[in-house]
ROVO-296567 format. One line per 10 residues: number of its first residue (from 1); their letters; for each residue x, y, z of N, C-alpha, C. Coordinates in pm, whole numbers, plus 32768, in hexadecimal, padded with zeros to 4 digits. Example, Ala and Ser with C-alpha at 12.3 -4.5 7.8 and 13.67 -1.06 7.14 Angstrom:
2
1	as	8527:7DC7:830C:84CE:7E3E:830C:8528:7EB6:830C  8505:7F1F:82C4:8557:7F96:82CA:850A:8003:8313
end
This chain:
267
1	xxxxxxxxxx	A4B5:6683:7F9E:A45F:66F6:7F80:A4BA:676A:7F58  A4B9:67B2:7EEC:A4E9:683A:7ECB:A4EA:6899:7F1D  A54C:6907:7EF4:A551:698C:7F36:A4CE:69CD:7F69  A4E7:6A07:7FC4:A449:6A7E:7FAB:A480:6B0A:7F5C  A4DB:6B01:7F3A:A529:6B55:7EDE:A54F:6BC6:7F18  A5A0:6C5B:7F03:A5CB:6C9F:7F21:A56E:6D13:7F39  A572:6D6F:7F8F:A509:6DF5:7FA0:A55C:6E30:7F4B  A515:6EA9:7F0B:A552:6F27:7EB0:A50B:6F9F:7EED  A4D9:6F7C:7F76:A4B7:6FED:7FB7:A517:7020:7FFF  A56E:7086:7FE7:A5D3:70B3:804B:A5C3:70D6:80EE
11	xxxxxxxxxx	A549:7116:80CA:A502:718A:813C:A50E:7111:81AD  A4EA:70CF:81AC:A4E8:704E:8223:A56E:7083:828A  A5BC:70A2:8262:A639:709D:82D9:A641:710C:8323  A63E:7122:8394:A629:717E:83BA:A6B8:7172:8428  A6E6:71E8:846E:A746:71F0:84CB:A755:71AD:853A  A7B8:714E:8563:A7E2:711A:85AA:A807:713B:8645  A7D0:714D:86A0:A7E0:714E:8745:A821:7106:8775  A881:7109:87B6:A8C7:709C:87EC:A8D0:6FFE:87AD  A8B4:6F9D:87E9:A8B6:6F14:87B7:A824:6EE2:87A5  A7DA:6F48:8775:A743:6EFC:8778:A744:6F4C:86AA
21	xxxxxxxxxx	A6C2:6F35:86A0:A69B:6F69:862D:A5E6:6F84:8668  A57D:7008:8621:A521:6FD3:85F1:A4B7:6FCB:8573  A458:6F85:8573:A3F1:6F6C:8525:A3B2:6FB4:8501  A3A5:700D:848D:A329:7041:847D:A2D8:7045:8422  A2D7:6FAE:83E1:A27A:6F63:8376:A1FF:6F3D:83D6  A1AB:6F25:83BA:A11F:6F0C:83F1:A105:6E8F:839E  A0D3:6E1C:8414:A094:6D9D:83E1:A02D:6D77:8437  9FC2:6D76:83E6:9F6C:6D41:8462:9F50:6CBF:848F  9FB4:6C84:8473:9FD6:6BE8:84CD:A023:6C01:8526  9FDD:6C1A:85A8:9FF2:6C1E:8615:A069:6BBE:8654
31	xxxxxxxxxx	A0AA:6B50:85FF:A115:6B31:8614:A1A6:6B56:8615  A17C:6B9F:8562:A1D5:6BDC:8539:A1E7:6C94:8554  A1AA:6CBB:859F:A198:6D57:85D3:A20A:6D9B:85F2  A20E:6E0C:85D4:A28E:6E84:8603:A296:6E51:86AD  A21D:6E38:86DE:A26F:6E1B:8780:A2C9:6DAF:879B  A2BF:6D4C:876B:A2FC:6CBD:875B:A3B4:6CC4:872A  A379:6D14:86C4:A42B:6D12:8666:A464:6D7B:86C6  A456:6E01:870F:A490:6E70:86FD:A4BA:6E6A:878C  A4B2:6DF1:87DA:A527:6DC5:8855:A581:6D52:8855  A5AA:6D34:87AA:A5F6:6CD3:87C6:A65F:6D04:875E
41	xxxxxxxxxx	A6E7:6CDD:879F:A775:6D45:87AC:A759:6D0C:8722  A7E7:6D6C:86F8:A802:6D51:8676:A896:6CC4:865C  A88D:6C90:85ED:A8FB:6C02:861A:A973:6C4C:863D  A9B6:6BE4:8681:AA39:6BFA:869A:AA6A:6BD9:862B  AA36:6B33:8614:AA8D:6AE3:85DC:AA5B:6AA2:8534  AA25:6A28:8540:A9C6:69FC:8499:A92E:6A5E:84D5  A90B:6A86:8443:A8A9:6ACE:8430:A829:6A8B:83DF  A7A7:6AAE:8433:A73E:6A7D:83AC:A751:6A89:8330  A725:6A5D:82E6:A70F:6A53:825F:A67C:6A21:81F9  A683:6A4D:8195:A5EB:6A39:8163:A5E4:69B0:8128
51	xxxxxxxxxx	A645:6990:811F:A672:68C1:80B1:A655:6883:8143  A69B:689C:81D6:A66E:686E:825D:A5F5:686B:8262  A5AB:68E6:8295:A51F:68F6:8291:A4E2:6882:824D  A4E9:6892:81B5:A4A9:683E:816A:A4AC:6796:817A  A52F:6770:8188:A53D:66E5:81BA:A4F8:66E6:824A  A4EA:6712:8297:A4A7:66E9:8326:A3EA:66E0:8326  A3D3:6746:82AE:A34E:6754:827D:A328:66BF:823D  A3AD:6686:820C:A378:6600:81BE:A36F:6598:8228  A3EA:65CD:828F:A3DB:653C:82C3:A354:654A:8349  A332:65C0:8373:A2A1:65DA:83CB:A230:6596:8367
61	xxxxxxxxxx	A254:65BE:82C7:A1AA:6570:82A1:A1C5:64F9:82BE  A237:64B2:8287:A22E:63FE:82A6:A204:63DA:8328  A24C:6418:8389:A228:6400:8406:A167:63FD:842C  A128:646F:8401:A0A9:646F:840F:A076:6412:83AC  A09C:63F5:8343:A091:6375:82DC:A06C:6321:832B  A0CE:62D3:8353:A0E9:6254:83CF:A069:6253:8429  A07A:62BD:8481:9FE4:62E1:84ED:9F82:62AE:84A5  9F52:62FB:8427:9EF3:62E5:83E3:9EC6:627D:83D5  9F2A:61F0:8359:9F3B:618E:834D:9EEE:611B:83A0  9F17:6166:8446:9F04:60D9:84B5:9E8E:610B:84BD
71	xxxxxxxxxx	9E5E:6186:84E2:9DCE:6183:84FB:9D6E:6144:84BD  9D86:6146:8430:9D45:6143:83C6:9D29:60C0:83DC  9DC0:607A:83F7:9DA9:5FB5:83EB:9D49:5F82:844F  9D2D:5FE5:84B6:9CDF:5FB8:8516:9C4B:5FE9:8540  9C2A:6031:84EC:9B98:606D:84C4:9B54:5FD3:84C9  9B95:5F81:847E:9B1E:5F20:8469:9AD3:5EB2:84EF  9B31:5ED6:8559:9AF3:5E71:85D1:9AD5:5EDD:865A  9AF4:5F49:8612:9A6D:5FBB:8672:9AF2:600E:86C7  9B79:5FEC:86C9:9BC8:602E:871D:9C14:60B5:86EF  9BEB:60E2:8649:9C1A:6170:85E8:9C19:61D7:865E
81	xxxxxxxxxx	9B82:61D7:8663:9B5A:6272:86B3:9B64:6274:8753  9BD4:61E6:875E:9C05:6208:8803:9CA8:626A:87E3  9CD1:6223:8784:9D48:6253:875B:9D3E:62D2:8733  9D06:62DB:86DE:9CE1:638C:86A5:9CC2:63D9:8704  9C63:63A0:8751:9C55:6425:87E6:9CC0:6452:883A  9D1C:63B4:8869:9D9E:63D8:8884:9E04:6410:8851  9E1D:63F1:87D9:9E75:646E:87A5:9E3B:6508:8750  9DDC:6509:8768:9DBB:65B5:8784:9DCC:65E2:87DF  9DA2:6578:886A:9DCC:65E5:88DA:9E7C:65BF:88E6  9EB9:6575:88D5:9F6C:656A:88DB:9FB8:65E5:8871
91	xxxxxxxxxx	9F55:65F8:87F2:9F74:663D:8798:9F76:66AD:87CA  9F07:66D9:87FA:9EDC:6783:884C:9F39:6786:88C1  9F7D:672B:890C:9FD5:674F:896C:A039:6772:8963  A05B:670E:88DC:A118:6732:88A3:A108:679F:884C  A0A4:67D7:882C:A07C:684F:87D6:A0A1:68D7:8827  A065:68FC:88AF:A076:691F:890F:A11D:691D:8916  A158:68BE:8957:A1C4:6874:8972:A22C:68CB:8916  A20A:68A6:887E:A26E:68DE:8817:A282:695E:8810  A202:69A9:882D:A20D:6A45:8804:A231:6A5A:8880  A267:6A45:8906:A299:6A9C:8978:A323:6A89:896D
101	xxxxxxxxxx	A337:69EE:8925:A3D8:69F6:8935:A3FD:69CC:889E  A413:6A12:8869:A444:69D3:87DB:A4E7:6992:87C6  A511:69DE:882E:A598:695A:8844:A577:68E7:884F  A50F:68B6:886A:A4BE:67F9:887B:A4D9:67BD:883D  A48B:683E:879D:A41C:6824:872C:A4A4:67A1:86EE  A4F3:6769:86F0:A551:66D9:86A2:A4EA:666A:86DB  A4B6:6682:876E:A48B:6616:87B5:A403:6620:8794  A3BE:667D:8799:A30B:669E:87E4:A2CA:6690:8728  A32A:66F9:86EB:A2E2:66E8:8649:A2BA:6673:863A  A315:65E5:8626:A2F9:656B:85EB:A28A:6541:8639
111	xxxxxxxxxx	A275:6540:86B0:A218:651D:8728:A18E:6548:86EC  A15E:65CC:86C1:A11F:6620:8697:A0DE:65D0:8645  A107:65B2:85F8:A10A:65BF:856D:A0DD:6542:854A  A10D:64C6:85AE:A0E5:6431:85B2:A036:644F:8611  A05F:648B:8649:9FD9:64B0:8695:9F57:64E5:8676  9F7A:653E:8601:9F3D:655C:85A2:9EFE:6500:854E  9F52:64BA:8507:9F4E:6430:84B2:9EDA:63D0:84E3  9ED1:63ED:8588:9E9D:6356:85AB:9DF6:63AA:8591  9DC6:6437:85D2:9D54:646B:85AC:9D3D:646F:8533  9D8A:6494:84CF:9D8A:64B7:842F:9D21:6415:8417
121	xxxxxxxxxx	9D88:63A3:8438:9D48:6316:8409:9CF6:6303:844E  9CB0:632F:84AF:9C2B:6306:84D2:9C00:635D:84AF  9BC7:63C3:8491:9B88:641F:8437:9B56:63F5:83BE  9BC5:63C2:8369:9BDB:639B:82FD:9B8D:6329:82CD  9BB6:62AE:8354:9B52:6249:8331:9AD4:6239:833A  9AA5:6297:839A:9A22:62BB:83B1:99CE:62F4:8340  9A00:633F:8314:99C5:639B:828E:99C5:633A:8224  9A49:62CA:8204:9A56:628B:81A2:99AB:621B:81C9  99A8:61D4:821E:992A:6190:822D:98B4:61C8:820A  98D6:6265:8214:9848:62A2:81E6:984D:62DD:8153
131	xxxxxxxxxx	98DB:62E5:812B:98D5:632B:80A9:9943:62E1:8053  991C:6272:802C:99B1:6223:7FDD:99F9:6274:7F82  9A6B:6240:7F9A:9AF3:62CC:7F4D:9AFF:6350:7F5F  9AB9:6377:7FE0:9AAF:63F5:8022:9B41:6422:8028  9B7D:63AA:809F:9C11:63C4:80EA:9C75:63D8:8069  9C64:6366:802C:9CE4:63B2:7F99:9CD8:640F:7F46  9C53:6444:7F31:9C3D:64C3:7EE2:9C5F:6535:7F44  9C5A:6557:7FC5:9C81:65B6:8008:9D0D:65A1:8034  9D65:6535:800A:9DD9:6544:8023:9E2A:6561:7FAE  9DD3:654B:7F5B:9E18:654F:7EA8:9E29:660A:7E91
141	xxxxxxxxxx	9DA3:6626:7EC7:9D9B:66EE:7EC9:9DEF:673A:7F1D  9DDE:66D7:7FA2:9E3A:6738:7FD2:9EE3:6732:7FBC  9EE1:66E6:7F92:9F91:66C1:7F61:9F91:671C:7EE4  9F3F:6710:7E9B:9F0D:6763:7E20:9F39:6810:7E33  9F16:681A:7E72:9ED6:68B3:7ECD:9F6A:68E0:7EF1  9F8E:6881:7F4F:A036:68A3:7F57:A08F:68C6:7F19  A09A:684E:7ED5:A12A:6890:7E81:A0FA:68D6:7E17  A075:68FF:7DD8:A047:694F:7D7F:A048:69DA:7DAF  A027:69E2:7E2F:A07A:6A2D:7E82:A0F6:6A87:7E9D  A118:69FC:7EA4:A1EC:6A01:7EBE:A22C:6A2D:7E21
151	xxxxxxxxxx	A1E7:69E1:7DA5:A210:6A3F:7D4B:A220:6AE1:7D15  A18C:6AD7:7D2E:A164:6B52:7D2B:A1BC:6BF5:7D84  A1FB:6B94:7DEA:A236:6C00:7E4D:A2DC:6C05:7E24  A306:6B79:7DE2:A389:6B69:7DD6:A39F:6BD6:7D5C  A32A:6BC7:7CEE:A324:6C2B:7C76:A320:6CB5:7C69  A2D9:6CD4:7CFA:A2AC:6D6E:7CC3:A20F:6D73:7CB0  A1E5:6CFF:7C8A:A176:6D17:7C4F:A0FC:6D42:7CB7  A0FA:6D31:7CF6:A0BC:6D6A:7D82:A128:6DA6:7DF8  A114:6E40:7DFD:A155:6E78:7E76:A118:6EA1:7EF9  A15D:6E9D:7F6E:A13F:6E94:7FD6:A156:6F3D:801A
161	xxxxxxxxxx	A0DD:6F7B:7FD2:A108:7034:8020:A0CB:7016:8099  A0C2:70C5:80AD:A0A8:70C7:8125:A00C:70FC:810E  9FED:7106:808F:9F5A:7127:8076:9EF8:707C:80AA  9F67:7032:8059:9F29:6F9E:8072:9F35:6F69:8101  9F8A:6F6A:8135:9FA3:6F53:81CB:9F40:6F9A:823A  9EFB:701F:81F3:9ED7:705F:8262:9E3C:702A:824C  9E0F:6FED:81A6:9D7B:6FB7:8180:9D97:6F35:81DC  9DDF:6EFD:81DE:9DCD:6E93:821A:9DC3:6E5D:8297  9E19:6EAD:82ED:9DF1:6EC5:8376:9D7A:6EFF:839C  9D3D:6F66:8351:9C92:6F97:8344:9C32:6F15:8336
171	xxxxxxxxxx	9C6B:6EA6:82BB:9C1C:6E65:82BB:9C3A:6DD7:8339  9C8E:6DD5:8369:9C9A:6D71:83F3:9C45:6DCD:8463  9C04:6E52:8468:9C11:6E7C:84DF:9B4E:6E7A:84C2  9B27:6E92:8460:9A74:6E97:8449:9A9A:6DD0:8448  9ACC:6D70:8421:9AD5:6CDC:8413:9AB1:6CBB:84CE  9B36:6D15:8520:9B09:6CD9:8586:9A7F:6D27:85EA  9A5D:6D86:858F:99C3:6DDE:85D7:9980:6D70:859C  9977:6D32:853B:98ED:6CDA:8513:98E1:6C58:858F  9982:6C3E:858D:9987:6BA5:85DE:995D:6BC2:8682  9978:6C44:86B4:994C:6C81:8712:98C1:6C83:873C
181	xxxxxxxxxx	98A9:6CC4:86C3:97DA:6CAF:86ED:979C:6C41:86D5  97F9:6BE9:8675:97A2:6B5C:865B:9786:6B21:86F0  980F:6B2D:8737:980E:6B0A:87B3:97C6:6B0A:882B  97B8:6B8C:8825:974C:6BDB:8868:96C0:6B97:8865  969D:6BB3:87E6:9606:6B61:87C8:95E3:6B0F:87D0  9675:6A9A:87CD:966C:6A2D:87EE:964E:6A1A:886B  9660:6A4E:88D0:9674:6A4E:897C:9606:6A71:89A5  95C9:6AD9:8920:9551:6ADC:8997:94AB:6ACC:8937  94D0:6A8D:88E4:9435:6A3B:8889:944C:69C5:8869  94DF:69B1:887B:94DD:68F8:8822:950A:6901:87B4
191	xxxxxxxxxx	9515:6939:8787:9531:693C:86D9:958D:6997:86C3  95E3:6955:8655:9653:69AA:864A:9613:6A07:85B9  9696:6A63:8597:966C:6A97:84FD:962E:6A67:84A4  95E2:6A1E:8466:95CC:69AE:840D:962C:69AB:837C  9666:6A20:8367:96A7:6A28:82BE:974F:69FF:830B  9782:69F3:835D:9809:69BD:8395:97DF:6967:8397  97BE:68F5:83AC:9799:6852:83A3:9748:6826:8344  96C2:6851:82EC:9698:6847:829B:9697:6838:8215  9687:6807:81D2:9683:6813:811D:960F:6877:8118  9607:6863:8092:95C3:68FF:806A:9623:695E:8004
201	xxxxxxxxxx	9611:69CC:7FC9:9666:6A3E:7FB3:968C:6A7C:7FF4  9661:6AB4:8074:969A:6B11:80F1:970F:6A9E:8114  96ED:6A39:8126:9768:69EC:8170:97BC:69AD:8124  97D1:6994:8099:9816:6990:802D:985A:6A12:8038  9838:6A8E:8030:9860:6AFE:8013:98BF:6B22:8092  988A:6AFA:8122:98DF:6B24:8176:993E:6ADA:8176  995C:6A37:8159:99B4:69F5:8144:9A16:6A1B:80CC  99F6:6A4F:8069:9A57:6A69:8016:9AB0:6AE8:8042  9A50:6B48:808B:9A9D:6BAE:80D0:9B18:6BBA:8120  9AF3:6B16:8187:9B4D:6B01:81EE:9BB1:6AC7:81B3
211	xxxxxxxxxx	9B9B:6A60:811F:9C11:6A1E:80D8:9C68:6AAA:8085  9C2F:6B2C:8078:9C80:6B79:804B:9CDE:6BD1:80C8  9CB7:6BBA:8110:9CE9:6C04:8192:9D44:6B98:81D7  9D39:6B38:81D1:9DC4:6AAE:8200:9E28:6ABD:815C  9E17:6ABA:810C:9E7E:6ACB:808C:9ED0:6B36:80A3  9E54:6BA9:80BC:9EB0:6C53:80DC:9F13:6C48:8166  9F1B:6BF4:81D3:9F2F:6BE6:821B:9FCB:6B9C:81EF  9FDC:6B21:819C:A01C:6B0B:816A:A07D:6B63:813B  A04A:6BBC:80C3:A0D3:6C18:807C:A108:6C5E:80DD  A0C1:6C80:817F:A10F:6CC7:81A2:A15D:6CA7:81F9
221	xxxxxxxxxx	A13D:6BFF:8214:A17C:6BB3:8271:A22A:6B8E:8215  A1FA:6B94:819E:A298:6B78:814C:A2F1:6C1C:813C  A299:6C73:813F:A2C1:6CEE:8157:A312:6D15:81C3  A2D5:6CDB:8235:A309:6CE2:829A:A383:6CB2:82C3  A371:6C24:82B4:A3F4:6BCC:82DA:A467:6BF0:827A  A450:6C54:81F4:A4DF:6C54:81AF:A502:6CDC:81E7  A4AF:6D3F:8223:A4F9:6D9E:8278:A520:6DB5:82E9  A50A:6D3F:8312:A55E:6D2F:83C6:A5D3:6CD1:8360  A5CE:6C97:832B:A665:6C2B:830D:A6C1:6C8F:82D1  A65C:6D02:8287:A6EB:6D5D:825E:A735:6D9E:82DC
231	xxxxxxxxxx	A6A7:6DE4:8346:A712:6E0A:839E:A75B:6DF1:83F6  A773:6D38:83D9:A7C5:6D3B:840E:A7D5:6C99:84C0  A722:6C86:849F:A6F1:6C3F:8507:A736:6BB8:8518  A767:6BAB:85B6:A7AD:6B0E:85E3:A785:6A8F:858E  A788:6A14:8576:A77E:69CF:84F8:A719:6964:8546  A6ED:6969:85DB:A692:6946:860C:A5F8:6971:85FC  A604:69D1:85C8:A592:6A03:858D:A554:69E6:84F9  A5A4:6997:84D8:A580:6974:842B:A517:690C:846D  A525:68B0:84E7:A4C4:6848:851A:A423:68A8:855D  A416:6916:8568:A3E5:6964:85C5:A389:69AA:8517
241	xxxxxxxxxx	A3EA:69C9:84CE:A371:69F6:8445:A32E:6991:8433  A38C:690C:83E6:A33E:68CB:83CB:A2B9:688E:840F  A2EB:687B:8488:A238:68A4:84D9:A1E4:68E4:84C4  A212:693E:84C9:A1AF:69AC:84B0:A14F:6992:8463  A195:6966:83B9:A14E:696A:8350:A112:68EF:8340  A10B:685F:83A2:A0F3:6803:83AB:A073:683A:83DD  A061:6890:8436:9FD5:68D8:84A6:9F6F:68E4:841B  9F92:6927:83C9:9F65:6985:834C:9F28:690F:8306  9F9E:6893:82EC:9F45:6834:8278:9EF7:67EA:82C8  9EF9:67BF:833D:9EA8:6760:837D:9E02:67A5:8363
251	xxxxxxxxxx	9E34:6824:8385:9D9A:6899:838D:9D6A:6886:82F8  9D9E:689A:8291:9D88:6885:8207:9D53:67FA:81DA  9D91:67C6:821C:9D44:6723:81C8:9CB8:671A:8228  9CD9:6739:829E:9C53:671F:82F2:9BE3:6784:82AB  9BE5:67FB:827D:9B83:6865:823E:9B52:680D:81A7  9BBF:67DE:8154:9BAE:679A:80E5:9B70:671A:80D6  9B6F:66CC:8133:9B2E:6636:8184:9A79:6683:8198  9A7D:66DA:81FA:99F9:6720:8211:99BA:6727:8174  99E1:676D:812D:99C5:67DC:80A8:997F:6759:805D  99B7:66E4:805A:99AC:666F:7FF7:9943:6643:8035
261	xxxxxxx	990A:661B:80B5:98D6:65F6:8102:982E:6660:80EA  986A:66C1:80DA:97E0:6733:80D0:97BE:6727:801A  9810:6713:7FE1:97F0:6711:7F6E:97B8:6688:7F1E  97D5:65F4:7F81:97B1:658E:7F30:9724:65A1:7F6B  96E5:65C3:8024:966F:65FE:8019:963D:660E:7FD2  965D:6676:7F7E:95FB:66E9:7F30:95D0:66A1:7EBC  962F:6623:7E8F:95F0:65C2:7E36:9576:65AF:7E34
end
């Protein structure tokens, strides 16, 4: 996988305190957050890098690849969605797990990430029984989405201010008021939102919303990781981004899987 290319934002560096550095880019992947980066020293010794980063990003998708793969092979004699339940909850632990100690993240990422894989493929096969060529058209977009993405950020052609950073955290913070009250309503009538699970245009429309708000999430997740590697971050942390942004696409293909799902509906 390529560079995520160089920042030409200077302003990023800010003065140095003792042996720490901090953050004051804003991401609202809670993985990747100013609290996470801005207690871990600066290297002594080999330093992150964005060509690192990027290779560990390739080898986390294969890894959730794999997960995927087995689930998938085993959808057909009823045991997918034992596996998939289990590695969401193994996934959500080493998720947990990764963001308290990111010194782990060499060990807990790959874990993650296979864990991930095994829910992704029962998901996947499930939807595929109900929607043939579902699972490869939402893996074809969101790979799509990515590096169309990753170009876009390596170019210039989309920049990451702080006008955009601050829309986008606005729009994660009304994203999680909706998921909030869906909740709510759910608890106490039975029924959730109907346009979050539904086809229709409201739920087409909110789905495309949430697929623009996991992409935005993206530029700033590559935003991010090339300004902690400039300043400087231990080279254990190139395993600890690439997590991160593994959090981001898993969320993306799962919104894009939904979206297809609401839209062959509407057929």
């Amino acid at each position: 996988m390529s560079s995520f290319g160089r920042s030409q934002n200077t302003n990023f560096r800010q003065q140095q305190q003792g042996p720490r550095y901090n953050i004051r880019y804003k991401t609202s992947n809670p993985m990747l957050s100013e609290r996470r980066f801005a207690s871990v020293p600066l290297a002594d010794g080999e330093r992150m890098t964005i060509d690192g980063t990027a290779n560990k990003v390739g080898f986390l998708l294969l890894c959730c690849l794999t997960g995927a793969l087995f689930t998938w092979s085993r959808a057909m004699d009823g045991s997918g969605m034992g596996f998939a339940l289990g590695g969401a909850l193994v996934g959500f632990i080493f998720a947990i797990v990764t963001s308290f100690k990111p010194e782990w993240s060499a060990v807990t990422a790959p874990i993650y990430s296979v864990a991930q894989g095994l829910f992704i493929g029962g998901v996947s096969a499930m939807m595929e029984m109900r929607y043939p060529g579902i699972a490869l058209q939402a893996a074809g977009l969101t790979f799509g989405v990515f590096f169309s993405l990753l170009f876009a950020y390596k170019t210039r052609l989309i920049r990451v201010t702080e006008t955009f950073r601050s829309g986008v955290m606005i729009g994660m913070m009304g994203l999680m008021v909706v998921y909030l009250v869906s909740f709510f309503v759910r608890m106490f009538t039975g029924y959730p939102l109907a346009f979050i699970h539904e086809g229709g245009m409201f739920g087409i429309i909110f789905s495309l919303v949430v697929i623009a708000l996991a992409s935005a999430n993206l530029l700033m997740d590559f935003d991010f990781i090339e300004s902690v590697a400039e300043e400087g971050a231990p080279k254990y942390m190139e395993w600890f981004g690439a997590f991160g942004l593994m959090v981001t696409l898993v969320w993306l293909y799962i919104e894009i899987l939904r979206l297809l799902a609401k839209l062959r509906d509407d057929d």
